[in-house]
N, C-alpha and C positions, 0 to 999 in steps of 0.2 A: 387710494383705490379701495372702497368697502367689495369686500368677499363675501359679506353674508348678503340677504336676504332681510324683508322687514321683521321675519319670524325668527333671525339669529342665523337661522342655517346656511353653512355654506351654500355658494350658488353651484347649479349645475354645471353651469361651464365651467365654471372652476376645477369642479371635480374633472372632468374631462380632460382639461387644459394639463392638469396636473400629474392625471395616470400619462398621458401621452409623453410628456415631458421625462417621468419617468422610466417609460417604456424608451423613449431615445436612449437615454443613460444608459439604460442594462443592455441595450443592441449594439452599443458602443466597442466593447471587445469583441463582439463574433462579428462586427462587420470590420475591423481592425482582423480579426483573425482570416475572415473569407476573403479579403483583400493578401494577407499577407499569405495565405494558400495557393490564390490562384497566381500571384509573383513567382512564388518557391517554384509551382509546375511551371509555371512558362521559363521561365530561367532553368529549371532540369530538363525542360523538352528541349533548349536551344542548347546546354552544355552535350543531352544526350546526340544530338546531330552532331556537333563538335568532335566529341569524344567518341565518334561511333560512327567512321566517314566512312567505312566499308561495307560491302555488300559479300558476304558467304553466298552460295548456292548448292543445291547435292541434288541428286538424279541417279538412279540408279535402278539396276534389277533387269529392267529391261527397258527397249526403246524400239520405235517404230522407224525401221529404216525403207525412205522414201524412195519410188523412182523418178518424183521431178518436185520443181520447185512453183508454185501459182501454176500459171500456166505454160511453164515451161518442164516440157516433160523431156525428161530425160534417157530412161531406161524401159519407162513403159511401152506397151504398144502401138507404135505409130509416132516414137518419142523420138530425139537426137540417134541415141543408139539403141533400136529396138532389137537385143539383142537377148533379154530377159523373159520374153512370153511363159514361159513358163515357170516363173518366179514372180512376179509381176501381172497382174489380173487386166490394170486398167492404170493409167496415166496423169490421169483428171482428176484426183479426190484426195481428200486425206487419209482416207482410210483404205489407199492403194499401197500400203506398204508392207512389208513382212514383218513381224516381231524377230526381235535377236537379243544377247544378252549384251548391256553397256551400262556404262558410266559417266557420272560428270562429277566434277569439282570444281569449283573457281570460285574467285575472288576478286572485286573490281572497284577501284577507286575515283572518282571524278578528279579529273587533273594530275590521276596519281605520277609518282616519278618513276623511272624503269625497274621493273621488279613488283609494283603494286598491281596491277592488274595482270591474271593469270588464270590459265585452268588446263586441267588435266581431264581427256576423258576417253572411254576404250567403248569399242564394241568388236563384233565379230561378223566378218563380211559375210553373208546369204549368197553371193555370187563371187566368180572370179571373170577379170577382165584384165589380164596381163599378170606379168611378176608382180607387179606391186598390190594388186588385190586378188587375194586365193579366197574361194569359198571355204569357210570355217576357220581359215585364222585369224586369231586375236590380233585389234592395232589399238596403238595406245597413240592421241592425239594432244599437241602441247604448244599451247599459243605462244608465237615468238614475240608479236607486236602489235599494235593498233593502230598503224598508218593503212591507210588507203590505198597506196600505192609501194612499189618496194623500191627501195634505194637504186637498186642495182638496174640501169638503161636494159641491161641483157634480158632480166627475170620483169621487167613492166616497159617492154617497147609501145606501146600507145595508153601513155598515163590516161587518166580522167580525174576528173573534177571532183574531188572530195564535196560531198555537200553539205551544207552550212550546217547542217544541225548537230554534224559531228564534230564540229571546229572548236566550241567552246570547251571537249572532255577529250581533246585530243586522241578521238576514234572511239570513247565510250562517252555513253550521256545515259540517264537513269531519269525513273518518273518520266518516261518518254512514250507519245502516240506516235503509230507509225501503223503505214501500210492502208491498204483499205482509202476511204474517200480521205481520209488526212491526206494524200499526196505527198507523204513524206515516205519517199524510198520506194519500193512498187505496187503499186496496187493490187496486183492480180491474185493478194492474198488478203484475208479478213482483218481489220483494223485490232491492233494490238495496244496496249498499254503497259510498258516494257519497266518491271522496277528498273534491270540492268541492261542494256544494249552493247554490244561490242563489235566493230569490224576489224578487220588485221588480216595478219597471216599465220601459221598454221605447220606444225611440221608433223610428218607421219611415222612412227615406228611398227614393222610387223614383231610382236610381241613372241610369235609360234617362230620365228625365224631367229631366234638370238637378239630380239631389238632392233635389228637391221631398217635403217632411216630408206623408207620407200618415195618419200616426198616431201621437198624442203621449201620453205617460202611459198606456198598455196593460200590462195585466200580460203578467208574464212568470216564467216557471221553467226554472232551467237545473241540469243536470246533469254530474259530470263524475264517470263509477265504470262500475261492471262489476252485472250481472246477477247474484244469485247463486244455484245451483242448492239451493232448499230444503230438499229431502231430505237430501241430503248436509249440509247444516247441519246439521237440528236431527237428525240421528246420529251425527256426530262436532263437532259445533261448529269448523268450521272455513271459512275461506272458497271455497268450492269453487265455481269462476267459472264462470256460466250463459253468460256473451259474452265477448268481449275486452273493453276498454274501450271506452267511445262517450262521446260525448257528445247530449244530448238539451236539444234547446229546445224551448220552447212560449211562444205568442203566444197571449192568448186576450182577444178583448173582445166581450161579449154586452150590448150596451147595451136597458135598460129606456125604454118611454115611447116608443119610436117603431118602425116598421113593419119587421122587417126582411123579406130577400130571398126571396120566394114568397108574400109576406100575410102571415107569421106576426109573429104582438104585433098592438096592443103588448106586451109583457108585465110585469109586475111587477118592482120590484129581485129578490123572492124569489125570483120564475120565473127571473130573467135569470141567478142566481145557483146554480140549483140542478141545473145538466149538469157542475160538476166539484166534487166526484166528483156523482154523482149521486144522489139524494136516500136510496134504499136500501144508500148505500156503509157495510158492517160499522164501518169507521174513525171515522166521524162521531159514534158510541155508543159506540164501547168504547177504553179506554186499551189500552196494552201488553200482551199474552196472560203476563201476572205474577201469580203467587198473592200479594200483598201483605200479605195476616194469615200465609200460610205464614212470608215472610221476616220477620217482625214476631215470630214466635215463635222464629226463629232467631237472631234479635237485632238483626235488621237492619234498621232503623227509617227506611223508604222511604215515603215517604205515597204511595198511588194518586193519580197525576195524574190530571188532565181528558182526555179522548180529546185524541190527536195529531193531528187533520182537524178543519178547518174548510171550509167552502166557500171556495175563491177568490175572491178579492174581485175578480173580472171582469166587473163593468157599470160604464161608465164613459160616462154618455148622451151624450156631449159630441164620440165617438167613433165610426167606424161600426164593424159587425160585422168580427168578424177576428178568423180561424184559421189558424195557422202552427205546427207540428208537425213539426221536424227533427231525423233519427236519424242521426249521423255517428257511423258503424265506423271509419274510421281516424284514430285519432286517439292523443296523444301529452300528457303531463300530467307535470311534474316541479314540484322545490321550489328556489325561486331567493332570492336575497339581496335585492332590489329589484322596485318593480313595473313598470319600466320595461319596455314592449312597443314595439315599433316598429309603427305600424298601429292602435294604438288609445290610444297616450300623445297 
């Protein structure tokens, strides 16, 4: 093969041929290196999942305690028990609630074993409606479990259907949409995007009384995620954040079979059961807003679940009535190695 030219000189391609050739050789270790870079992070991003199965949460300072839940009101005006009017503006919003001072702690594992998921959190009642909640004393709140329903036939006479989506984290599931047009759980509140989710039970200490256990085995649903702005979802599919983070509890026990507060009941497990969601919640009927024969012709062979709402399983006759509904804005959620919490280990 001649490489020059009739005048001697190398040819041009040559020369070309040749920088190029050398220019592979020198790229040679930094694409061996940017290779071996982007391995090391993938292999640290999946060790750091590994290593780091937990979710921390904190909340604190204050929190907004609610008188209802979607659109189930509760204490508000024209609510279950409108027996607040003067604590209580209005029923219907989110910004119908009182400010008070509280707290959250927890820590929640996927699939964790008894003892890994947990949380600890106080605030101070704005009203009193029986012994067990005095206007201005302190309660300190401490998750027993994350079943659905409670063991005991006495404390869950008309179980319900655990639904699917909590099946696979055995009553917690995390990176979770819910609520809102997802149809997962009830709609009559704005579609959320849950790092941590948890439902269970729930036990109550009044703190200002000695500790004294005001109520044991209550359901409870906790949240720990961001609001997300719909629209901008289902237009770009992204997650475009309705709120900062919060966290959100809910306390709810509606006991059947005895009188609650104004004469009302007694009423049925079905009655006692049927204000969350409320009996016309879309969620209760319909699975996922999914064309499932659509994705079935595109190969995607997804069977239509059962709807994702079940009524909560909150009559627990054994217990008195009780509503606690805590929206805490400031609040802070990372992923830790351990579930060790100071404050609620």
């Amino acid at each position: 093969m001649n490489l020059r030219d009739g005048n001697g000189k190398i040819k041009p391609n040559v020369i070309i041929a040749t920088v190029f050739a050398a220019m592979l050789v020198a790229m040679v270790p930094a694409v061996v290196a940017i290779s071996a870079t982007t391995r090391q992070t993938t292999e640290a991003e999946a060790a750091d999942a590994v290593q780091q199965p937990y979710v921390k949460a904190f909340a604190g300072g204050k929190a907004l305690y609610e008188p209802s839940a979607g659109k189930t009101n509760v204490f508000g005006p024209g609510g279950i028990f409108p027996f607040f009017n003067d604590t209580f503006s209005c029923g219907n919003a989110i910004t119908c609630g009182v400010q008070t001072d509280a707290s959250f702690k927890g820590v929640f594992k996927e699939n964790g074993a008894q003892g890994d998921n947990k949380f600890v959190a106080t605030y101070t009642a704005p009203i009193t409606y029986g012994d067990h909640q005095v206007k201005g004393h302190k309660y300190k709140v401490v998750m027993v479990d994350t079943k659905w329903n409670n063991d005991d036939p006495a404390q869950t006479p008309l179980p319900t259907r655990t639904p699917d989506f909590l099946l696979p984290g055995n009553g917690v599931a995390f990176d979770q949409y819910q609520h809102g047009h997802s149809m997962i759980d009830r709609a009559d509140v704005p579609l959320f995007w849950n790092k941590a989710v948890a439902y269970g039970h729930a036990n109550v200490y009044d703190e200002t009384d000695g500790g004294k256990m005001v109520a044991q085995n209550i359901f409870m649903h906790m949240m720990v995620g961001k609001a997300v702005d719909e629209k901008g979802f289902y237009s770009d599919m992204q997650n475009n954040d309705g709120t900062p983070l919060v966290v959100l509890l809910f306390l709810v026990n509606v006991p059947s079979g005895v009188t609650l507060p104004g004469g009302i009941g007694p009423l049925t497990p079905e009655q006692a059961q049927s204000f969350t969601p409320l009996a016309d919640d879309p969620s209760l009927k319909n699975p996922p807003p999914v064309d499932y024969a659509k994705l079935a012709d595109w190969g995607v062979k997804a069977p239509e679940p059962k709807p994702q709402s079940t009524p909560w399983s909150v009559d627990n006759p054994t217990q008195p009535v009780f509503f606690t509904f805590l929206l805490f804005t400031d609040a802070k959620a990372y992923n830790s190695s351990t579930n060790n919490l100071p404050g609620v280990n």
